[in-house]
C-alpha positions as CSV (number, residue, x, y, z in Angstrom):
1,X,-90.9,33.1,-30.9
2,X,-91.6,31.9,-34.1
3,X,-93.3,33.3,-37.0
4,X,-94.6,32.4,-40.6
5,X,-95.0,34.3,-43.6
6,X,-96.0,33.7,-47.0
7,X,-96.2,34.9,-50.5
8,X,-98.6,32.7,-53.3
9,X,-99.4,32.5,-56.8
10,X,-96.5,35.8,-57.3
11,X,-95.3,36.0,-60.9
12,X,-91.8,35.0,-60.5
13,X,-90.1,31.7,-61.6
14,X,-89.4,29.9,-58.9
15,X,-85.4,29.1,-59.5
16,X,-85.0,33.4,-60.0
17,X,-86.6,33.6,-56.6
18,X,-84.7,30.6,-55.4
19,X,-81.3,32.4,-55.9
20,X,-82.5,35.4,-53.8
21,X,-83.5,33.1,-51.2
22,X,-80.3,31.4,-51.1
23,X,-78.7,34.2,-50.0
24,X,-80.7,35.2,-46.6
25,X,-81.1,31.7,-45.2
26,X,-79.8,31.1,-41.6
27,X,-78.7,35.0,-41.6
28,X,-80.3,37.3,-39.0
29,X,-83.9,38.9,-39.9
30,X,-82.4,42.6,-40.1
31,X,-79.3,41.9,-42.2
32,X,-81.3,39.9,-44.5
33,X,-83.4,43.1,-45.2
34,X,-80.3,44.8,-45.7
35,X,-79.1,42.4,-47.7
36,X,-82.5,42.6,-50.2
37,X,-82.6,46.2,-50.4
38,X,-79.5,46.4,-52.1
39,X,-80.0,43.4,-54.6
40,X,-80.4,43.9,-58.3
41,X,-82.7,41.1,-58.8
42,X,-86.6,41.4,-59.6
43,X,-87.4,38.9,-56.6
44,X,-85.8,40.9,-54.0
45,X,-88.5,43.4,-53.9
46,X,-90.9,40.9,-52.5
47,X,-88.7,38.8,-51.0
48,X,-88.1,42.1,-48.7
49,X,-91.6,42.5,-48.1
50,X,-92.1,39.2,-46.9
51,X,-89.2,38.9,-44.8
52,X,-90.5,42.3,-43.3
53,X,-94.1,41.0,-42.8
54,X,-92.5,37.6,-41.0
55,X,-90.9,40.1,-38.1
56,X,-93.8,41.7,-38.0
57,X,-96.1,38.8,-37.2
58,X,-93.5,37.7,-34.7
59,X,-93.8,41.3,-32.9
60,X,-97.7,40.5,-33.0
61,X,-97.3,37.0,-31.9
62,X,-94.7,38.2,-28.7
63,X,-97.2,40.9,-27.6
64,X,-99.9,38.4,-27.5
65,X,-98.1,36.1,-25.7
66,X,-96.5,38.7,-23.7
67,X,-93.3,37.9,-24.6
68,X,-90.2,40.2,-24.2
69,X,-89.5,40.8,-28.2
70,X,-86.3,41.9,-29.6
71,X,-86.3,42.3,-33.8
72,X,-82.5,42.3,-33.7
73,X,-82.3,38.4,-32.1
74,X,-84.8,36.8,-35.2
75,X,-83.1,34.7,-37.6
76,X,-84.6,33.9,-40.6
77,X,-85.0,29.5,-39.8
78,X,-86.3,28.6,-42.9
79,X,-86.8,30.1,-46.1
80,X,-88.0,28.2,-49.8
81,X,-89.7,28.4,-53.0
82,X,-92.3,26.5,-53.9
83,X,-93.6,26.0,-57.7
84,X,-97.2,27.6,-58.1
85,X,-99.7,27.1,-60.9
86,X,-98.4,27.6,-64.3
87,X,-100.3,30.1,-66.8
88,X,-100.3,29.1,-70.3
89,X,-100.3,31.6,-73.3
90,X,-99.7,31.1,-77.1
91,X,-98.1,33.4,-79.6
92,X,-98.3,33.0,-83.1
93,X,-95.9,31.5,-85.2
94,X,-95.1,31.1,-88.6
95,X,-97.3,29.3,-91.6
96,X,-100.5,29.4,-89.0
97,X,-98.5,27.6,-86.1
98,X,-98.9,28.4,-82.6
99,X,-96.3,28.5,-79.4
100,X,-97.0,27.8,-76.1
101,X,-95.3,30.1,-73.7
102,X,-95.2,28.9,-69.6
103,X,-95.4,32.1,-67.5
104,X,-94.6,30.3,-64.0
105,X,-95.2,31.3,-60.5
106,X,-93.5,30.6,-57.0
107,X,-95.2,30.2,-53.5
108,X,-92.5,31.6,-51.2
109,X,-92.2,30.7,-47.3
110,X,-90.5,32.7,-44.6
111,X,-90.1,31.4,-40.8
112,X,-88.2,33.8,-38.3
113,X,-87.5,32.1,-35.2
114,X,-85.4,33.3,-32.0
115,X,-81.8,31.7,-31.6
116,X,-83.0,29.8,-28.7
117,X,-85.5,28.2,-30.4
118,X,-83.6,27.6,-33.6
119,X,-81.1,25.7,-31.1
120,X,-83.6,23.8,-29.6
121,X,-84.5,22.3,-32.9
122,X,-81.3,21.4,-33.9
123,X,-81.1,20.1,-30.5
124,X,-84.0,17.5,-30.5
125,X,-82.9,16.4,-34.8
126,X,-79.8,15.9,-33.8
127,X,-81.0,13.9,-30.2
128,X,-83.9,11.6,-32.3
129,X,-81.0,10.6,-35.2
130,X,-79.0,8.6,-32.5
């Protein structure tokens, strides 16, 4: 079972959230969140939420499909940081100048996916590259 989930337009720059994404790629869903709950960065906070949000839409998606589910088996397949939009703001300066400050944002991208199916991927990159 694979699920998405994702997080636009939050006001984070995107290489902050990048290192807190670093860390929980390829680990499993539930030490991931572990993982976040304990980290002193800003982005973890949402990061958390998100990653929480992904297993929940898998649960969803497995009792749909009716699908034995098991939270502790997701792994978290892909995770990354996107740039978002860019909001521009000025603060005075001296002798009547003006500075442009960049207040960036990220678009951040969860996928949980079962080992199996994680495999399977590998699998068929690793099959079509020979």
């Amino acid at each position: 079972m694979e699920a998405v989930a994702k997080l636009k337009h939050i006001r984070i720059t995107p290489m902050k959230a990048r290192r807190v994404v670093n860390t929980i790629r390829g680990k499993q869903a539930t030490e991931a969140l572990a993982i976040l709950k304990f980290a002193p960065q800003a982005a973890s906070t949402p990061i958390y939420k998100l990653v929480a949000s992904a297993m929940a839409n898998a649960k969803v998606k497995a009792d749909a499909a009716n699908i034995l589910f098991d939270e502790d088996d997701l792994i978290i397949s892909q995770a990354f940081v996107d740039e978002g939009t860019t909001l521009k703001r000025f603060m005075p300066r001296a002798q009547g100048r003006a500075f442009q400050i960049l207040k960036r944002t990220s678009h951040i991208t969860i996928v949980v996916a079962t080992p199996d199916e994680v495999a399977a991927k590998t699998g068929a990159k690793k099959a079509s590259k020979n």
